[in-house]
N, C-alpha and C positions, 0 to 999 in steps of 0.2 A: 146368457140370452139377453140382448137387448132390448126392451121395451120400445114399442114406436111411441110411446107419448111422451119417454123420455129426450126425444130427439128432436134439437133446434128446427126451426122451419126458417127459409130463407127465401127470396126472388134472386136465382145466382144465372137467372135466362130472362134473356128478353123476346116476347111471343107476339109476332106478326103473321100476317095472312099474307102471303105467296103472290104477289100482283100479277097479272098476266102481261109479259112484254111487250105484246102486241097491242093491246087495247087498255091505255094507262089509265087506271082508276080502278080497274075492275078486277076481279079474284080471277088466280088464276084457275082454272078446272079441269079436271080429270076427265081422262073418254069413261064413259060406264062400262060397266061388267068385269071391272079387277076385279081377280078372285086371290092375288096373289102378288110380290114383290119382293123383290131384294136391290142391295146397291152392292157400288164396286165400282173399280177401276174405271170411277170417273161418271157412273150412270146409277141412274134411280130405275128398275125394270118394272118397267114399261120402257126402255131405253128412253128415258130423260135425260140432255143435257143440264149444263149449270145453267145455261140460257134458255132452260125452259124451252129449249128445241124437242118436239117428240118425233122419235121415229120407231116404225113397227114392221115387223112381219111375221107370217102367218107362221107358227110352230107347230103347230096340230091342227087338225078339221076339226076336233070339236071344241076342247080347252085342254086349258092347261091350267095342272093343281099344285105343281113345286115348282120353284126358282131357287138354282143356288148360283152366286156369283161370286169366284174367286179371287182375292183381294190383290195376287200378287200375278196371276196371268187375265190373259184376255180369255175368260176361258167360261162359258155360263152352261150349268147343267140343268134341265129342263126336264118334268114328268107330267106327261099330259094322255089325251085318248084320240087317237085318230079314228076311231067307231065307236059305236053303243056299246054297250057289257064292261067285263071287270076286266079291262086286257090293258092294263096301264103300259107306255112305252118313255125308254130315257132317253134323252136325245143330248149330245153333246156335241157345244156351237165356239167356235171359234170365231169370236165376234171382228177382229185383225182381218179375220180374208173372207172372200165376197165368193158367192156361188149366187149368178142371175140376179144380182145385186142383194143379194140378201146373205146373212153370217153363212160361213162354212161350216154344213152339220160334220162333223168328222166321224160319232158313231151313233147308232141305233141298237138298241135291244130291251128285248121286253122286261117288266120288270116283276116277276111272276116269283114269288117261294115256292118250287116242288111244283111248277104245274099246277098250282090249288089258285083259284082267283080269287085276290083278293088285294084290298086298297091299298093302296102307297100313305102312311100316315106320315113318316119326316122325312127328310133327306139331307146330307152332310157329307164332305168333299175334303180331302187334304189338300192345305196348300201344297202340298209336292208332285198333284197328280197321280200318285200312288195308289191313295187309300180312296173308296166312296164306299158309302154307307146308307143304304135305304132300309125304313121301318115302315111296316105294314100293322095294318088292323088287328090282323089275327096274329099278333105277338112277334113274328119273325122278324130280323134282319138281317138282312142278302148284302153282304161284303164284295166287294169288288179289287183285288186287289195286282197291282202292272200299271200299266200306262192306259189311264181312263180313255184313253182318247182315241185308243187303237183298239180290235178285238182283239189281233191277234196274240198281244202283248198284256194280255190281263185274262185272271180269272176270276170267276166268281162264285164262293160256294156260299152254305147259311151258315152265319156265325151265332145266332141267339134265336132259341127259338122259346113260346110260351103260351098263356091262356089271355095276356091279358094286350090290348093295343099298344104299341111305341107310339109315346108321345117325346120323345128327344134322344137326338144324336149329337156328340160331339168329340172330334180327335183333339188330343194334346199331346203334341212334343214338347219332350223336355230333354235335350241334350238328345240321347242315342233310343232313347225310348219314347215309344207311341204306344199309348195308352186310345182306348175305343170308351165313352160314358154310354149307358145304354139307360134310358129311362120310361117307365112302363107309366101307367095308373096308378101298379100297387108295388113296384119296388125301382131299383137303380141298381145296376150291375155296372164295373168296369174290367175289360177286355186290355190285355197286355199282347199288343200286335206284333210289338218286334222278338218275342218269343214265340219258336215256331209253334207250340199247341196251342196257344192263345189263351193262357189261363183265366178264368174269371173270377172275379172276388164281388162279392152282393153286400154293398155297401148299405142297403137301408128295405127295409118294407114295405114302408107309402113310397109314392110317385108324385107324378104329379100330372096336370092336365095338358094338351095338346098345346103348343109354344110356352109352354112356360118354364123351360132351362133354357140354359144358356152359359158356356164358357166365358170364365172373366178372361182379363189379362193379366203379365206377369206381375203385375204390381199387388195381385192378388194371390201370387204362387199359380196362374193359371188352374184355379179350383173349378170343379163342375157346379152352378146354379140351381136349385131345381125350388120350386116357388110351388108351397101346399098351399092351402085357404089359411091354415092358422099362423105358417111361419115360412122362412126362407131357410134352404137349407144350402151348405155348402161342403164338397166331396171332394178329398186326394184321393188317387188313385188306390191306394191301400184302406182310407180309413175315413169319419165322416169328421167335417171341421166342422166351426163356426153354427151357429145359428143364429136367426133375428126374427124376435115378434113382429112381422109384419101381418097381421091378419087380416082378412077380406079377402073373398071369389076372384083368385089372378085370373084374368083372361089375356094378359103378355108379357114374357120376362124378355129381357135383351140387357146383354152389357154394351156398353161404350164407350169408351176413355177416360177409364175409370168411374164411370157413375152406372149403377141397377137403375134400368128404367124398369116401374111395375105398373101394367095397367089394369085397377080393381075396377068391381061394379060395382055402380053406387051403393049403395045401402037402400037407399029407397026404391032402387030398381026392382022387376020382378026376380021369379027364382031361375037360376042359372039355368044357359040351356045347351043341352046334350052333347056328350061330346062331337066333335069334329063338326057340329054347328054353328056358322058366327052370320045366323043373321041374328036379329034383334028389334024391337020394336022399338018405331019411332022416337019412343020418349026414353028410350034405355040413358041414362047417363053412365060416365066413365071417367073414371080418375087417373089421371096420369101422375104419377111421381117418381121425383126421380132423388134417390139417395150417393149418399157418399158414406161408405163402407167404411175405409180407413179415418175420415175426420167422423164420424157418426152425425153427419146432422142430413138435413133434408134440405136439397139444392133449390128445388121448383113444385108444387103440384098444382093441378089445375082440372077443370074437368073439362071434358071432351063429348061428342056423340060421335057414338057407331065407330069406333076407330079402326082403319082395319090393317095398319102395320105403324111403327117406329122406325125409323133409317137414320144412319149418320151418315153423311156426304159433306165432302165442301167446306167443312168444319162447324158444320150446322148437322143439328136434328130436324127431320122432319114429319111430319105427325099427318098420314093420311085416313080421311075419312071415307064416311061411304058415300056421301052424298057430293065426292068429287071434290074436295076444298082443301087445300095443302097451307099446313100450318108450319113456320119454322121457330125453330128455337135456337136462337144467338144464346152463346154461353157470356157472361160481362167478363172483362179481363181480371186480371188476377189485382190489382192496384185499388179498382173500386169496389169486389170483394171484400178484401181488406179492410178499408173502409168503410163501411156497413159492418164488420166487424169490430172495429174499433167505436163506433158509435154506440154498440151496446155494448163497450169493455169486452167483449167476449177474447180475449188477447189469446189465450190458452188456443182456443179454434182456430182463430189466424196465425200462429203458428204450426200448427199441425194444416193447418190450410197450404200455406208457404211452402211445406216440407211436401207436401206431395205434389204441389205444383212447380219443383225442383228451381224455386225464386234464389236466386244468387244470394251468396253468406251478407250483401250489402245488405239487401232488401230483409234480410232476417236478422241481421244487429238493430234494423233501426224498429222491427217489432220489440223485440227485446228489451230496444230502450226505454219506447213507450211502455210496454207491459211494466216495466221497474217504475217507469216515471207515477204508473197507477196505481201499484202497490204503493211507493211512497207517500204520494198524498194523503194514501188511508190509513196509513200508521203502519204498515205491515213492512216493518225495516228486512227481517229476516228475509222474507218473498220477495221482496226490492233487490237488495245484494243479489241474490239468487240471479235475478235477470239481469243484473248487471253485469256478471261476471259472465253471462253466453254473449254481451256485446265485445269481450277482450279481442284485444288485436285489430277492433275497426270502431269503439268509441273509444275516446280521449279520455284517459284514466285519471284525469285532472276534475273531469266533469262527476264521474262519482266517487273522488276523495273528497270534493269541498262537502259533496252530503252528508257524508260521516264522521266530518272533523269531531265532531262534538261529541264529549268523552262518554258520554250514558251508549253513544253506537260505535262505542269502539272494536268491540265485536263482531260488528259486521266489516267495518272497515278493514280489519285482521282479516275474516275469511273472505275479501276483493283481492287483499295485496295477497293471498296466498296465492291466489289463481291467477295472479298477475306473475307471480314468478315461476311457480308450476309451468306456465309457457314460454318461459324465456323471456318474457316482454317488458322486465322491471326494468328500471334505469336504477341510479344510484339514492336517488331521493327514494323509490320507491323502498329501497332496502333499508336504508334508514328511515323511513317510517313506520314499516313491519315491526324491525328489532325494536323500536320505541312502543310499541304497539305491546309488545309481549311482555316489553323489561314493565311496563306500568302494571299490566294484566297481572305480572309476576306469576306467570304460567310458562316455570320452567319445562314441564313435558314439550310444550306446543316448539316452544327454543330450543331444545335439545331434538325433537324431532327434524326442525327446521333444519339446524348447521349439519346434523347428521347423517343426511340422507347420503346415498351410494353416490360417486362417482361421477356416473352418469346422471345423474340427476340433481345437478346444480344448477340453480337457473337463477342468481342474484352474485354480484360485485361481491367476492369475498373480501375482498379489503375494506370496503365499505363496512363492510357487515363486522370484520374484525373492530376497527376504530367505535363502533357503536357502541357494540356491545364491553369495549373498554371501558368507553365514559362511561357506559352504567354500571360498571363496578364489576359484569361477568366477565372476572377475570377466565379462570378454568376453560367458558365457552370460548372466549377468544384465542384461549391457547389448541385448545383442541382442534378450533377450526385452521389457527395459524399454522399446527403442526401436517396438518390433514391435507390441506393445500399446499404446502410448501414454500410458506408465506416468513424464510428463517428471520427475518430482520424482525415481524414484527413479534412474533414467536420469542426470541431472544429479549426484545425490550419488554415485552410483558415480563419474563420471568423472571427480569433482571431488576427493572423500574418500580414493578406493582409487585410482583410475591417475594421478593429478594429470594428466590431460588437458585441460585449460585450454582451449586452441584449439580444439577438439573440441567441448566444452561448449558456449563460445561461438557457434562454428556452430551447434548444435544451437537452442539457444534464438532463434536471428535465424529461423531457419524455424518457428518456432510461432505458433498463431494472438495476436492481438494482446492480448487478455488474461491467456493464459498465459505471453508472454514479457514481458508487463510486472510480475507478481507472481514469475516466477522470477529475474530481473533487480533488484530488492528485495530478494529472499531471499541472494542468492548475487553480486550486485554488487560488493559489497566484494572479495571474494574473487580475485573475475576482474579486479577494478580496479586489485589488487596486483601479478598474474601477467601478465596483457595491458593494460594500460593503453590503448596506443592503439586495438585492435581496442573495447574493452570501450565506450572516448569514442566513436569511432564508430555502434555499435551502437544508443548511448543518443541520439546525435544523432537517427537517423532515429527510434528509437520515440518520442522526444516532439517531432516536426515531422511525418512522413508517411509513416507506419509501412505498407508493401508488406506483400499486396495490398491491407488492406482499407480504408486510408488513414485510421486514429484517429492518435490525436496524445496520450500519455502527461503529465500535469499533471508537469513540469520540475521544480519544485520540492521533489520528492520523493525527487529522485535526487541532489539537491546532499548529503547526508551519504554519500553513497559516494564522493565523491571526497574524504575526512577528509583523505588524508595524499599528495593527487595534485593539489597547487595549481597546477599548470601545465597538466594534463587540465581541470581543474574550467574557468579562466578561458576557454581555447579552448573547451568544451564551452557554458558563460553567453555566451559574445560571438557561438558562434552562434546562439545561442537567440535574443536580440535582438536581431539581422542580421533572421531568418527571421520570427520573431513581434516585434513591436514591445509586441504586448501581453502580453507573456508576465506569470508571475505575479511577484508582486512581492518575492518573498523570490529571483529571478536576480537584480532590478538591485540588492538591497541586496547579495548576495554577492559578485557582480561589482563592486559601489564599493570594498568590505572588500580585495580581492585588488587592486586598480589600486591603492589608496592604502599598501598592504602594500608591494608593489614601489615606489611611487614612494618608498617611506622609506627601502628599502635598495639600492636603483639608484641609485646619484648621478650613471652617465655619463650617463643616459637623461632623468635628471631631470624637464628642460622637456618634454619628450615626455606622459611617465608621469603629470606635473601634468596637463598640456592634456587626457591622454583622463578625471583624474578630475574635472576640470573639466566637460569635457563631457556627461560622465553625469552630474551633478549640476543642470546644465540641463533633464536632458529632464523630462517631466512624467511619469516614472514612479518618480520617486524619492520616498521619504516623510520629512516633513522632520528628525521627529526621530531617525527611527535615522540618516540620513543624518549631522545635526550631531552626534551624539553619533562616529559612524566619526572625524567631520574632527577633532576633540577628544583624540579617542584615539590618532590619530596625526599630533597637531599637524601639520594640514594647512591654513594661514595662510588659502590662496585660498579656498577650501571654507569654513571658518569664516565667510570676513565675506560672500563670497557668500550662504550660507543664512541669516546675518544680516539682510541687506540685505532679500532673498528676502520673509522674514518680517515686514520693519519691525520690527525689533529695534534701532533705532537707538541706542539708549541701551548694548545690548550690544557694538555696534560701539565705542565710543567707550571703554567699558570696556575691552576686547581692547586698543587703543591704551595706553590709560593703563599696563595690567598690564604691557605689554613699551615702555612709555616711548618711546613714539613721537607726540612733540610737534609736531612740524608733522602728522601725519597727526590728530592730533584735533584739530588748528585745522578740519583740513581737512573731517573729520566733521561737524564744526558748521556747516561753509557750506553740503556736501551737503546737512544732512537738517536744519540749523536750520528752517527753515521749517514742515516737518511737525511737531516738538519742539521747541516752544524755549525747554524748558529743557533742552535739552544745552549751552548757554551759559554758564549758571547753574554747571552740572557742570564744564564744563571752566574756567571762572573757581573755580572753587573744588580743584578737583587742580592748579592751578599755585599755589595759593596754598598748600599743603601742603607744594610744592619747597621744599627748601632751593638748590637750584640758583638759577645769575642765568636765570629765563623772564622775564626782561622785556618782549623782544620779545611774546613770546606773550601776556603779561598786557596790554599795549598794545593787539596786536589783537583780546585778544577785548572787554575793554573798550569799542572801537571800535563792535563790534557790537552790545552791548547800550546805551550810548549811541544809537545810532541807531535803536533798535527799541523805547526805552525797557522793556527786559526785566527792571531789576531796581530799587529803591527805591535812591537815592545811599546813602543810611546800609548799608544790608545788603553793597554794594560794600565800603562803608570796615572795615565788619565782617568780611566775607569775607578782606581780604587784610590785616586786622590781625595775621594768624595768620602770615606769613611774614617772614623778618626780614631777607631781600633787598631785598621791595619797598618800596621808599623811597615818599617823597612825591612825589618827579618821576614817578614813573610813573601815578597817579591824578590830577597835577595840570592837568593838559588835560582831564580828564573831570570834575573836579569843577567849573573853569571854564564851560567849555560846559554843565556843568547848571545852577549857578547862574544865567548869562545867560540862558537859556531860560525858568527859573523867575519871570526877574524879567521877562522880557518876558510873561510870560503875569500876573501879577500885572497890569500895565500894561492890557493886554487885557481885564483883568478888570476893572477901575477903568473904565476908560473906556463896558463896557458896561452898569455900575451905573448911572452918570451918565445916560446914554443912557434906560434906562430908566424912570429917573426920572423923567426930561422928559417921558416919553414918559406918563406917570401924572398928571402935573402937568397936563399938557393933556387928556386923559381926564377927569377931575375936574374940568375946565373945561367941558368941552361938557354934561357929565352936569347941570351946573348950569344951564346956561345951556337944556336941553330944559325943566328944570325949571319955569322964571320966565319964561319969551318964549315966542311964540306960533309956528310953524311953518307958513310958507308952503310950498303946494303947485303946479309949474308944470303947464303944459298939454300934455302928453309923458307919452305911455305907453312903458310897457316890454311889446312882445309876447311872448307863452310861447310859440315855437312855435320847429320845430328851427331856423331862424335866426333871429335877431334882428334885429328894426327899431323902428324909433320912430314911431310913429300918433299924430297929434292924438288926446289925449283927452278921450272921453265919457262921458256919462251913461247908465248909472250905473255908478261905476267905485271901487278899493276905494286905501287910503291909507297905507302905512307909513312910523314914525320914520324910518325910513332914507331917505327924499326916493323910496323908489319908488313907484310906483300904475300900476295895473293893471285894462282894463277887466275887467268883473267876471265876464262868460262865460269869458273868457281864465283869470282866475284860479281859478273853480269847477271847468274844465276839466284845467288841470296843475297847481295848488296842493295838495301832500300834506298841508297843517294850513293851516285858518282864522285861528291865531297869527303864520304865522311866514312872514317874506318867502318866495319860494320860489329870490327870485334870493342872497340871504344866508342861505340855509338851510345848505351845503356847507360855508362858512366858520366858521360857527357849531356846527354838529356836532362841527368839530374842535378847537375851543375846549373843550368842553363834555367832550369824549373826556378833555383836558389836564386839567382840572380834577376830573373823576372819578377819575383816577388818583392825584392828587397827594392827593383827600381819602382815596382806598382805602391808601394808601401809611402816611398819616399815622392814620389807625386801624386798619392791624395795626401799627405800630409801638408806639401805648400799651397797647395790647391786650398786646402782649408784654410788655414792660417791667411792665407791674400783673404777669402770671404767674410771670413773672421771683422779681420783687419778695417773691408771697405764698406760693412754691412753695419746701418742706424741700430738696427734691433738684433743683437749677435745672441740673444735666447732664442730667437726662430731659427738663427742658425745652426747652430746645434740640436734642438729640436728636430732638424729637419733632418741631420747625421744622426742622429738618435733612431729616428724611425727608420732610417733605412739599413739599419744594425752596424755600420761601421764601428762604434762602442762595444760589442759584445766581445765575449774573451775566445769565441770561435770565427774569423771571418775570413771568407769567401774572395780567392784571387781570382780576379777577370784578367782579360788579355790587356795587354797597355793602350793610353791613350793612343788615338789613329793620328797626331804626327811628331808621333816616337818613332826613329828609322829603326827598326828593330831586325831589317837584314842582314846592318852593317852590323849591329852588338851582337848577332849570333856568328859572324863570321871572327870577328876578333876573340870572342871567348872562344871556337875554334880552335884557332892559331895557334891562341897563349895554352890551351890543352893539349894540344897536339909535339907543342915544346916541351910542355915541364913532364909529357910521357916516358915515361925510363926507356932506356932504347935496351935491343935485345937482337944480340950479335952471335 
């Protein structure tokens, strides 16, 4: 229960007298004999305009004692007496349409409980035209429920019946239910309409006096009013709420827009008078006041005489009296409210003022700001913060950090920046000043609450937050928050830089996704390569073979400069590379030949071993050949060398390698391998023994041996060659110069013999040639057939004749004969004659041809240069046709001829 003397008193209205339009100066005034009024849809009843226009017409012959006017139709329901006695009647007017110029009554009926006469004490109307509600003297009220406005569309029976007078009616919907308040003298009943029995629930024992309930609005839970002398009561439909000590004789309750207007009697007045009485003597006074429920303070009071209704219209109250004089009450806007609140601090009120005068979150940050700014100056830092942190999000967070720089209010400072990130509103400075905030406090709870929070409820720069709380030394919290967010880089340099957690690390990056642990495995490889080695080869095994879950496979050769100074990681790490991939890239097998050949130089127990496996990797086809020879080179690795020599057909380099470490039977021995392919390696190695001053005799014998028999070099350039040593005696050439002379003179012999031969062979040639010449040439009787086998046919006529003793009938020869000149069966023979002798003339004129050029040319090195390039010099060359003015018709007709003579005849 709230005490009335606890409650502020304010001027939140401004109270003028109602001028009359017409005649400027003067009050406006009422016609006399109201008994009665209400407003509505635009009129104050008496039908008042806003312009103080009145218009009237007769409702009844005698009076009328209720008005109700409905807020949302044009629709005014009226109870008055048209005769003398107790015969009340209700009249319902449709104020929108005209009947003889006056509202449209639409219905009439009496308003009588049970045929017993008696007075109409309230009357109440649902907005929906459904429900009415009339309460009588003698306890009852008569429910009307259909369409008020028809008979035939409504019924009417008794809903409440009792001993004591209705002094208040009022319906409340809320959502699907209507609710009926029913209020007597001595108790309050409510009526549940939209359930067909209409159950009723008796909410309280006292009552209260004739107008004094009244229905709030929703801002109030639309509760029922009812206003005793000692207090104000307020009723849900189930059960009794609220109460407030307002005590004093109510002679008016009325809600409206959210304020209780109550009008008391003075105190100094006489004693109240009787119910359903409101006259009053001259000097009665009367206090009007008007409160506000929800803020608890007191808006307006004032006193009045005779009053005899309150109305809101227009957005004004207006206060009619009896003596004809209309007072209004302007409410002040909500701004200079305020203000009158702020003059006496009362900050706490003007927000709760704010908030029910639904003022926009602008207008109630800049309360908030001022209520901090008054808290501060009074030293109330905790209360200050407080209303700093309802201005988030619309004052400048800059404005109340500089207040709390100062290290004694760090604490407040701490719970701003919470509630600055609690809303998402912090920027980065702000984050770094919270974490500084806590690291000083060293109120790990508060920081570990902070980084901690779910998921969804991050509302500050984790990275920020990470780096901060580095510098201050929370390593753990930086990791946790690093791990948490997924923040691996800095996660990794923490555990790596500040905890040296190496195995930690480790783990961590084997569980990231495959792109991430293969660019942090790059970055930070080294590192872990030094500290873990095996975990670290491990790791890098599976990420460049088949890297769990997502199964990519990391380019190997990437990772080979992380093992700089871990040659024994590295090799395990390369051999299973090419275990697993065969193809792997090709800077493994060159790294992997480098480390085998490393060790096989400084292993000497292993030696054969350590050869054989860089042997073997030298075989495979993934080796390339010159880094590879240049590895074997670099640590004189013998096998390796002649292998990729050989490899190569570098025979010439093989044979050198021998020579440089003076290994004489092994270049004999080179010379038998790859003489064949080269052979001038013979040449070579007759010439490096002829250099020895050593006895190679042996060795100058057999290689001698084999250029003798392959005839590889000119005798003189031998005798030259081995001039140069002053070992080799005569005995050692002397079986080779033997056997070349022999040879020489046997082919000499050879040579003579086929001069001779030839000659003869000319001598009779030049016999027959003469002898076609001067004698005549019998023809026998024997043909030669053209056809694919051959036979011999008596021959006929007509049939064709050649020097050569052949003949051929003459269809035969027209048929497979390629030329008219030329036998067809010594055409084959002849052609290659002719081939010989075109060669030998092509041969014998480029060689004068050169020789003239030779001969007439300044610079005869471009000359031959110039034969050079176009291969005439090579040991294979190319016969073209003869120069174009060679008659080369006539030389094929004469070699003809002279073939056709020296052909054997055959008879």
């Amino acid at each position: 229960m709230a005490a009335f003397l606890q409650w502020r008193k304010f001027v939140f209205f401004d109270k003028d007298t109602v001028k009359d339009p017409v005649d400027n100066g003067k009050n406006f005034v009422l016609p006399p004999g109201i008994s009665t009024c209400d407003s509505g849809r635009g009129h104050i009843i008496w039908l008042m305009t806003r312009s103080l226009q009145l218009t009237s017409f007769q409702a009844y012959k005698l009076r009328v004692t209720h008005l109700y006017q409905l807020k949302q139709h044009s629709i005014l329901v009226s109870v008055g007496q048209d005769e003398h006695g107790i015969n009340p009647l209700v009249k319902v007017w449709n104020l929108d349409k005209r009947d003889s110029g006056n509202p449209l009554c639409t219905r009439i009926f009496p308003a009588i409980p049970g045929n017993k006469p008696t007075e109409v004490s309230c009357l109440s109307v649902h907005e929906n035209l459904n429900f009415m509600a009339i309460g009588f003297t003698d306890g009852s009220v008569v429910l009307t429920k259909g369409d008020i406005t028809r008979d035939r569309h409504s019924k009417t029976l008794t809903l409440h019946e009792g001993t004591s007078p209705v002094t208040g009616l009022a319906f409340r919907q809320m959502a699907k239910v209507t609710n009926l308040f029913v209020a007597t003298l001595e108790k309050v009943h409510c009526y549940t309409l939209s359930i067909k029995e209409y159950p009723k629930v008796e909410l309280d024992t006292h009552g209260c006096a004739l107008r004094c309930s009244a229905l709030a609005d929703p801002s109030q839970d639309s509760q029922f009013i009812v206003a005793g002398d000692e207090c104000v009561y307020l009723y849900q439909p189930d059960e009794r709420g609220p109460c407030f000590a307002f005590d004093g004789h109510k002679l008016l309750a009325h809600w409206h827009r959210g304020y209780l207007f109550l009008l008391i009697r003075d105190t100094k007045s006489p004693n109240k008078t009787a119910f359903g009485s409101r006259e009053s003597s001259p000097s009665d006074k009367q206090l009007l006041t008007i409160y506000d429920l929800d803020n608890k303070f007191i808006a307006y009071s004032a006193s009045f005489d005779d009053v005899i209704d309150v109305v809101a219209e227009w957005g004004s109250f207006y206060i009619l009296t009896r003596d004809g004089k209309v007072c209004v009450l302007q409410e002040k806007d909500t701004q200079t409210k305020l203000e009158m609140l702020f003059k006496k601090n009362l900050f706490v009120m003007a927000i709760n003022l704010a908030k029910s005068q639904h003022l926009d979150s602008d207008g109630l940050s800049e309360i908030f700001r001022q209520y901090g700014d008054h808290l501060y100056l009074k030293g109330d830092h905790d209360g200050a913060i407080q209303q700093y942190i309802r201005t988030i999000g619309k004052l400048e967070p800059s404005y109340v950090i500089r207040k709390f720089l100062d290290a004694q209010r760090i604490h407040n400072l701490t719970a701003y920046l919470q509630a600055l990130h609690r809303q998402s509103l912090a920027n980065a400075d702000h984050t770094t000043l919270l974490l500084n905030c806590y690291t000083k406090l060293k109120d790990s709870s508060k920081l570990e609450e902070f980084i901690k929070s779910s998921e969804g409820e991050v509302h500050f720069d984790v990275e920020i937050a990470i780096k901060v709380l580095r510098q201050a030394g929370y390593h753990s919290h930086a990791v946790f928050l690093a791990e948490k967010h997924m923040h691996h880089e800095w996660y990794l340099k923490i555990q790596l830089e500040d905890l040296k957690n190496y195995h930690e690390a480790l783990r961590y990056i084997g569980r990231l996704p495959f792109e991430q642990a293969e660019s942090n495995m790059k970055r930070y490889g080294k590192t872990l390569m030094h500290h873990v080695p095996e975990g670290t080869t491990l790791l890098l095994k599976g990420l460049c073979t088949n890297y769990q879950p997502s199964g990519d496979a990391a380019n190997s050769e990437e990772f080979i400069p992380i093992f700089a100074n871990n040659p024994r990681e590295l090799k395990a790490f390369l051999e299973h590379m090419i275990e697993v991939d065969p193809r792997s890239p090709q800077g493994v097998y060159d790294t992997l030949l480098e480390l085998r050949l490393q060790d096989w130089a400084h292993e000497q127990d292993v030696e054969k071993v350590l050869q054989m496996e860089a042997v073997s990797l030298l075989r495979s086809d993934n080796t390339v050949f010159d880094k590879a020879l240049v590895l074997c080179q670099m640590h004189n690795f013998k096998e390796g060398v002649l292998y990729l020599y050989e490899k190569g057909k570098l025979y010439q380099q093989i044979m050198h390698y021998h020579m440089q470490n003076e290994e004489y039977g092994k270049v004999v021995d080179a010379c038998k391998r790859y003489g064949d392919q080269e052979g001038c390696l013979w040449e070579q190695a007759l010439g490096y023994f002829a250099r020895k001053e050593e006895d190679c005799k042996a060795y100058i014998s057999e290689v001698l041996q084999h250029i003798d028999q392959n005839n590889l070099m000119p005798p003189l350039l031998v005798v030259q060659t081995l001039a140069h040593n002053s070992t080799a005696t005569l005995s050692v050439i002397k079986d080779y110069l033997i056997n070349k002379l022999q040879r020489e003179s046997q082919q000499i012999e050879d040579d003579d013999r086929k001069i001779r031969q030839y000659r003869e062979e000319t001598a009779h040639l030049r016999a027959e040639i003469q002898e076609l010449k001067t004698s005549t040439e019998m023809f026998c009787h024997i043909t030669l057939d053209l056809q694919p086998h051959i036979s011999f046919h008596p021959l006929e006529l007509p049939s064709v004749h050649f020097l050569c003793s052949h003949s051929f009938h003459q269809h035969c020869f027209e048929s497979y004969a390629e030329s008219e000149a030329e036998c067809p069966t010594c055409t084959p023979e002849n052609r290659k004659v002719m081939d010989m002798l075109r060669a030998q003339d092509q041969k014998r004129d480029l060689h004068d041809h050169f020789n003239r050029q030779l001969r007439s040319s300044n610079d005869g090195f471009s000359v031959v240069a110039d034969y050079f390039s176009r291969g005439v010099f090579n040991k294979l060359t190319l016969v073209t046709d003869p120069p174009g003015n060679k008659n080369v018709g006539s030389l094929e007709v004469n070699l003809q001829r002279d073939l056709l003579i020296h052909t054997k005849r055959n008879c």
